[in-house]
N, C-alpha and C positions, 0 to 999 in steps of 0.2 A: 211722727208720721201722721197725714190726714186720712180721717176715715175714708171710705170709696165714696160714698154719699158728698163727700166736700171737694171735690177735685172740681180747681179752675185751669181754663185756659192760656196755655203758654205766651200765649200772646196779648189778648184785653183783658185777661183775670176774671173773664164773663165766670159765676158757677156754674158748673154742668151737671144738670140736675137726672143725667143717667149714670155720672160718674165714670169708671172706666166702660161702662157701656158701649159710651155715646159711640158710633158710626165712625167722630173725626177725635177720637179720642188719640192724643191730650190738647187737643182744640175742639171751639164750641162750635164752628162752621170750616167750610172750603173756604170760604174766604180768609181767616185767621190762619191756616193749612198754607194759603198760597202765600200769604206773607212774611210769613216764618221760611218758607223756601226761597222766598229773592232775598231776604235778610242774608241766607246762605251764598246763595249766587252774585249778590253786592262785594261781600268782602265784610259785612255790618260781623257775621260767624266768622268764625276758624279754630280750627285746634291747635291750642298755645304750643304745644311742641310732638315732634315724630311717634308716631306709634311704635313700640321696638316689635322688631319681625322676630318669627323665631326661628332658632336657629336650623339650619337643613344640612343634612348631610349630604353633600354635592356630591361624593365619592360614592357613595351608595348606590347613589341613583345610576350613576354612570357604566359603572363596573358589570356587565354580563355578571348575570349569576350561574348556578349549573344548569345541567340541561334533562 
């Protein structure tokens, strides 16, 4: 793992010389922040497969309890 002090930006690899500090932490600006979000918005991201839900008990929910 890198110390706090060495943390780069997810996007140009700039060092961020406040580490998790910094304001746009784990980027070193907004601008870096908004690229990374159309990167998501593009389709460039995705999550390779379904997050599993967890399971609910539909019956529970349903059923009047006492009164």
């Amino acid at each position: 793992m890198m110390p706090d002090n060495e943390q780069r930006c997810r996007t140009c690899g700039k060092l961020l010389p406040e580490g998790r500090a910094a304001p746009t932490f784990p980027f070193c600006c907004r601008r870096c922040k908004m690229a990374d979000l159309g990167r998501w918005f593009s389709g460039d991201y995705c999550i390779s497969e379904p997050l599993p839900l967890p399971e609910i008990d539909l019956a529970a929910e349903t059923e009047p309890g006492p009164k």
